[in-house]
C-alpha positions in Angstrom: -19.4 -16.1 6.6 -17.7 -12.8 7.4 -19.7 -11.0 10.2 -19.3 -6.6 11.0 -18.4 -5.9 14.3 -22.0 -4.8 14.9 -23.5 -7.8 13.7 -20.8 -9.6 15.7 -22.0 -8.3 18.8 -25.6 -8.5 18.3 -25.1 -12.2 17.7 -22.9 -12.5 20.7 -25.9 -10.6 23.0 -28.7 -12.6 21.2 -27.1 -16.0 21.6 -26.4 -15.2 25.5 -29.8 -13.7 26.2 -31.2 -16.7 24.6 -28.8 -19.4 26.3 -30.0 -17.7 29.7 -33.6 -17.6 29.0 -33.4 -21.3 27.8 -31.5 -22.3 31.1 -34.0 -20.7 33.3 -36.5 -22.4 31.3 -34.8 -26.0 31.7 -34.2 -24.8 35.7 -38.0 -24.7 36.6 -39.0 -27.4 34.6 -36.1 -28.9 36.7 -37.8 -27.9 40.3 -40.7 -29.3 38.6 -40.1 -32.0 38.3 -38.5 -32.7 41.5 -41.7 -31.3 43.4 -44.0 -33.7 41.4 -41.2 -36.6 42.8 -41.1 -35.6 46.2 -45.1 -34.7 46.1 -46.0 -38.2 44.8 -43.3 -39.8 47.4 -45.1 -38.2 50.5 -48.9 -38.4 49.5 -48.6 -42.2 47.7 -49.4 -42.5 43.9 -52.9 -43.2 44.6 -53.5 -40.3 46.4 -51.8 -38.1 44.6 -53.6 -39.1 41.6 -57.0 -38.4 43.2 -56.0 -35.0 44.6 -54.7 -34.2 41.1 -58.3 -35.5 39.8 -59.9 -33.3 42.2 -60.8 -35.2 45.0 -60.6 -32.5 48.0 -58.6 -33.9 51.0 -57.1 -30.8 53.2 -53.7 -32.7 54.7 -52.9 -34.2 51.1 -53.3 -30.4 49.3 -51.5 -28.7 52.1 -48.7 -31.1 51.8 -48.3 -30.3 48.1 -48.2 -26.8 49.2 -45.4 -26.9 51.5 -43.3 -28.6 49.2 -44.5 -26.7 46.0 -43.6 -23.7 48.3 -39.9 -25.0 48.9 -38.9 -25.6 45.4 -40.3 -21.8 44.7 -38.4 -20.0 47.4 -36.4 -17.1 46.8 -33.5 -19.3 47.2 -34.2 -21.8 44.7 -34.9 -18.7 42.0 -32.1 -16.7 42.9 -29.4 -19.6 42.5 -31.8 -20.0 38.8 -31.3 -16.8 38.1 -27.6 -16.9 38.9 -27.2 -20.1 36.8 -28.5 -17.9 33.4 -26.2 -15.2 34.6 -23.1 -17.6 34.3 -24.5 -19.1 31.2 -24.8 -15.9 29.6 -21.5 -14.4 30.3 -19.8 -18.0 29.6 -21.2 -17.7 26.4 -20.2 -13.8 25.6 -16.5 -14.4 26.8 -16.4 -17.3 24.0 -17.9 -15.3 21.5 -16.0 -11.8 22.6 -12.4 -14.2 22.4 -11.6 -13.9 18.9 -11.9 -10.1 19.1 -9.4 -10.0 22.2 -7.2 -11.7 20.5 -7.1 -10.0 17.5 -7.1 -6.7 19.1 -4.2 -8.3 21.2 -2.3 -8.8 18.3 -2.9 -5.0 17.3 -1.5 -3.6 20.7 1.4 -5.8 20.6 2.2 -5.4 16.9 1.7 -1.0 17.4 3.9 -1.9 20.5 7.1 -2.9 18.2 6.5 -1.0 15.5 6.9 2.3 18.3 10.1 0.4 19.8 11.7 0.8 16.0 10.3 -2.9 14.7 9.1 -2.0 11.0 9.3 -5.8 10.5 6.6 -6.9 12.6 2.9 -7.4 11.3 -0.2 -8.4 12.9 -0.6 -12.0 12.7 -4.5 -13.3 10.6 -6.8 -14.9 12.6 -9.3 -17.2 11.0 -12.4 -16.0 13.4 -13.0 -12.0 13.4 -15.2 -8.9 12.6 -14.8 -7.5 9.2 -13.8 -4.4 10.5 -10.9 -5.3 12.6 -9.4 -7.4 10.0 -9.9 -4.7 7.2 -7.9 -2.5 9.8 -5.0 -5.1 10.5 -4.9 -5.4 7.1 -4.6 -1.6 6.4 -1.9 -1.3 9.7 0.0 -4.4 8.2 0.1 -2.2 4.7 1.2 0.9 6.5 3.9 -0.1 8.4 5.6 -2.2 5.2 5.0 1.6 3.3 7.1 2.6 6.2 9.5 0.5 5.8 9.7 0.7 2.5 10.4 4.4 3.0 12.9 3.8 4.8 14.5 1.3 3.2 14.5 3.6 0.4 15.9 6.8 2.2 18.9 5.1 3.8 19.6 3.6 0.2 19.3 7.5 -1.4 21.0 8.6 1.0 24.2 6.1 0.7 23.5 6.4 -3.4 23.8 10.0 -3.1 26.4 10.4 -1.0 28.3 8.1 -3.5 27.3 10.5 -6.8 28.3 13.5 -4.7 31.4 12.2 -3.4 32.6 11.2 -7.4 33.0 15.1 -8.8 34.0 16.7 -5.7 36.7 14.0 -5.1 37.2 15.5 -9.2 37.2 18.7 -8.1 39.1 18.7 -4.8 42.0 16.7 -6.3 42.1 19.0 -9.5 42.0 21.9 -7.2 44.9 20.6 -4.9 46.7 19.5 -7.8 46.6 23.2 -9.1 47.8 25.0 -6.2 50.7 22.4 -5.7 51.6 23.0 -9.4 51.2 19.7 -10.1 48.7 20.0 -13.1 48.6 23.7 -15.1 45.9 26.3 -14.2 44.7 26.0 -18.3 41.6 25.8 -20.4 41.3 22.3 -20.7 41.7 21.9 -16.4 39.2 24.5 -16.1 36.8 23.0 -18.1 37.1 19.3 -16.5 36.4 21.5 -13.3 32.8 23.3 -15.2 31.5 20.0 -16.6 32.4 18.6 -12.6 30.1 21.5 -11.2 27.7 21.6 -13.8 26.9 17.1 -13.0 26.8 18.4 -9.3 24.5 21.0 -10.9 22.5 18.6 -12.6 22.0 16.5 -9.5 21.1 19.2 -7.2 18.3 20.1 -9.8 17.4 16.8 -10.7 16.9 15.8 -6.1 14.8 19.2 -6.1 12.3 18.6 -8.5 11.7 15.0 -7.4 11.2 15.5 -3.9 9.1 18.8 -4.9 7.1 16.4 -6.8 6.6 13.4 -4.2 5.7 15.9 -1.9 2.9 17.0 -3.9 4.6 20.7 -4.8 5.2 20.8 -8.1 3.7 22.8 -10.3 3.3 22.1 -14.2 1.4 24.9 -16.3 0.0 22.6 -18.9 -1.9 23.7 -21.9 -2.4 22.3 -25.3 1.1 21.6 -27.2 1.9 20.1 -30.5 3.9 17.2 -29.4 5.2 16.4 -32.6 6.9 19.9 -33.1 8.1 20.3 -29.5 9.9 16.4 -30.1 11.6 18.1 -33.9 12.9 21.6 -32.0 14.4 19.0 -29.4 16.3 16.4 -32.2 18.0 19.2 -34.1 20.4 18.8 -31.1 20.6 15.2 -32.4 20.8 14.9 -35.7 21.7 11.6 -35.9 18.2 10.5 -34.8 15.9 9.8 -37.2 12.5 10.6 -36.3 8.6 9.5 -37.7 6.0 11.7 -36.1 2.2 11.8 -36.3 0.9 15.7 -35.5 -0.4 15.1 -32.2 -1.5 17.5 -29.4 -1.7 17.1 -25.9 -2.5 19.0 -22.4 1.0 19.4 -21.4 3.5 21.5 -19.9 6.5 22.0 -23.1 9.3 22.7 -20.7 8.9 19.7 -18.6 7.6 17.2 -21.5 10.8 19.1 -22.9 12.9 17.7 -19.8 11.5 14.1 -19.9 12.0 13.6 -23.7 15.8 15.5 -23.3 16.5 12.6 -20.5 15.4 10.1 -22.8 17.5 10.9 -25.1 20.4 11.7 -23.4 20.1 8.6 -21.4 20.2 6.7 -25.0 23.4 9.1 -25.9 25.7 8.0 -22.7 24.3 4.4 -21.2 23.2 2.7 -24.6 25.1 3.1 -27.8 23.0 6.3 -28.9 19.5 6.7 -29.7 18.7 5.8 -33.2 15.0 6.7 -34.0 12.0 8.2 -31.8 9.1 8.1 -33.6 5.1 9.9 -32.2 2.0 7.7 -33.0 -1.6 7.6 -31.7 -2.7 4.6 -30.0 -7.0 5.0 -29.3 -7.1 8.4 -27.0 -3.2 8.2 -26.5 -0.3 10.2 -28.5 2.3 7.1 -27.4 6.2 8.6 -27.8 8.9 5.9 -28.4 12.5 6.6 -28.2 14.5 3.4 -29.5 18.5 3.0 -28.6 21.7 0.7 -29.6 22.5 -0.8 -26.1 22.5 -4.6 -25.8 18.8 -4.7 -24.2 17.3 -4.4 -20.8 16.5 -7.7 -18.3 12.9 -7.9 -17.0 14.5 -7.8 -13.5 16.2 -4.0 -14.6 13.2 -2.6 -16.8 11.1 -3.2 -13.3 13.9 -0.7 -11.7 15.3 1.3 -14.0 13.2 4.1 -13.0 14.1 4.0 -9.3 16.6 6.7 -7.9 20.4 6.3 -8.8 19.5 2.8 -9.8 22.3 1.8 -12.6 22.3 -1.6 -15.2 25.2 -3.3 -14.5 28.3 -2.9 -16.9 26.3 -0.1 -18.4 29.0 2.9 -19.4 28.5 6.9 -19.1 28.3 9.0 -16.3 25.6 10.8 -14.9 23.4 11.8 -11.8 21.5 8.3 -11.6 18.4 10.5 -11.2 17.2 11.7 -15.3 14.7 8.5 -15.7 13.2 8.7 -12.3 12.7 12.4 -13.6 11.1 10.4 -16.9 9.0 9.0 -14.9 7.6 12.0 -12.1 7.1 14.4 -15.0 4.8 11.9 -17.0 3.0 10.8 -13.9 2.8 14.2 -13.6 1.1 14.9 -16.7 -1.4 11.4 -16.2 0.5 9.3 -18.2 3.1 6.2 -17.8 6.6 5.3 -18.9 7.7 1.8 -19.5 10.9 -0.1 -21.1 11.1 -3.0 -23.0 13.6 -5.2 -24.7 13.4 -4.5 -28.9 13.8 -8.4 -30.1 16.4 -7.1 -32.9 18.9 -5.4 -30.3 18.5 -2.6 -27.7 15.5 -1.5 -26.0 12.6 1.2 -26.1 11.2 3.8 -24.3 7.6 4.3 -24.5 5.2 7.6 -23.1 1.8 7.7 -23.3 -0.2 10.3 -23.0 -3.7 11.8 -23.6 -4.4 12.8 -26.9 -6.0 16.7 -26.3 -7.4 16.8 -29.9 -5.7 16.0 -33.3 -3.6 18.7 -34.8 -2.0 19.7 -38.2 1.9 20.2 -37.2 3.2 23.7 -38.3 6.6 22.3 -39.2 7.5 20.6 -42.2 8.8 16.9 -41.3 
């Protein structure tokens, strides 16, 4: 039985005060004891018996006096006294020891973690109160958020480092290559140099809206929005996609719902054969939008990270900033929803969105 750090103590205190008060108790009956010995030793049992019948005899009761007197001295109760005392804080160090050492644990574990150790936790202890293990548990947690942190930042930091250094090596080399007369200062040059600024573009955007968002500081302006005609405005860019959609509304913000589903898609368009259908159905209180693609599937390993900055499947073909699904994902979360991806068992995998239905509406477009 788990005890509060309260409770802990009161025990503690009760168990010493009584340990002390039982010892004392024990320590007179003690002196007791050894008066009635040394009493019946200098009178003889057979007078002792009659003075303790009543029989008066003056030497015989001042005898008993005299050595009653010496096992009551101040002496005697003092060294009782200091007996308890010992008792008592014998028994509070034993029951104050598992809190030491857990605390212990805490100092040394904070220690490490402020010399740069993110790996070190405090170690469980079997015996402590509530409280303390609640908060080792909760320091424990912390510090592996920490690390995870920066874990994370090193590894955005070396990813993006890598998808910056890709189109300006592009750029540079183009560039040098220009001014050495090496490739011609034409059309086609000029616009492998735009579609090189405009990914670096992309990714610049793409870094700023996520960090705005983990920080808390993005802003969406929702308001009710028929999903299914903001999804047909964004497929006549794709007209290959077919499309099956329920008229759905939702409390959302159109140009970053536009954003997500635009990702989706695109992400279909350059990693996974093409998207070929989306379709917008109601699921209980949720509109749930699914955008299917051609690619060869997704592991259960990949679909855990596939949302994670500039995380990439392996073999999987297209460029890009390594950041549009991670944007997927902070825009629905934004908007209270979630974003998974499974493996379709005939080929390829899906998207899925959900979000909360607003109210039902009648779509303004024809299908």
């Amino acid at each position: 039985m788990k005890l509060g750090l309260r409770n802990w103590l009161l025990a503690v205190a009760g168990v010493a005060a009584m340990a002390a008060l039982v010892t004392l108790i024990l320590y007179f009956l003690g002196l007791e004891m050894l008066a009635y010995r040394d009493s019946r030793a200098a009178l003889g049992p057979e007078l002792y018996d009659r003075v303790m019948a009543g029989e008066m005899a003056p030497e015989a009761l001042q005898t008993l006096d005299e050595i009653y007197l010496f096992y009551m001295s101040y002496w005697f109760m003092a060294f009782g006294f200091l007996i308890a005392f010992v008792v008592a804080a014998v028994i509070g160090w034993l029951g104050a020891t598992p809190l030491l050492r857990h605390v212990t644990g805490l100092r040394d574990t904070a220690a490490s973690v402020r010399d740069g150790n993110l790996a070190a936790r405090v170690p469980s202890y079997r015996a402590s109160a509530t409280e303390i293990e609640r908060f080792s548990r909760d320091f424990n947690m912390l510090i592996a958020r920490v690390e995870r942190a920066e874990r994370e930042s090193r590894e955005s930091a070396a990813a993006l480092a890598h998808e910056l250094r890709t189109p300006l090596t592009v750029i540079n080399g183009r560039l040098q290559g220009m001014l050495d007369g090496v490739f011609p200062s034409d059309r086609s040059g000029l616009e492998l140099l735009q579609r090189q600024v405009e990914l670096l573009s992309r990714l610049v955007e793409d870094l700023r809206f996520l960090t705005l968002f983990e920080a808390g500081r993005m802003a969406f302006h929702a308001r009710p929005l028929a999903l299914d005609d903001l999804i047909r405005e964004i497929l006549f860019a794709y007209p290959g996609v077919t499309a099956a959609l329920a008229p759905l509304q939702v409390q959302g913000d159109p140009e970053r719902l536009t954003q997500a589903i635009v990702a989706l898609i695109d992400n279909a368009q350059r990693h996974a054969g093409g998207a070929d259908r989306v379709e917008l159905v109601h699921d209980g209180r949720e509109a749930v939008l699914r955008v299917f693609d051609n690619g060869s599937g997704i592991s259960e390993s990949d679909a855990q990270r596939v949302f994670d900055r500039f995380f990439r499947i392996e073999g999987s073909a297209g460029d890009g900033s390594g950041l549009g699904l991670s944007v997927v994902r902070a825009v629905v979360r934004g908007h209270g929803g979630t974003v998974q991806i499974r493996a379709r068992p005939e080929g390829g995998s899906v998207f899925e969105i959900r979000l909360s239905l607003h109210e039902p509406v009648v779509s303004t477009k024809s299908p």
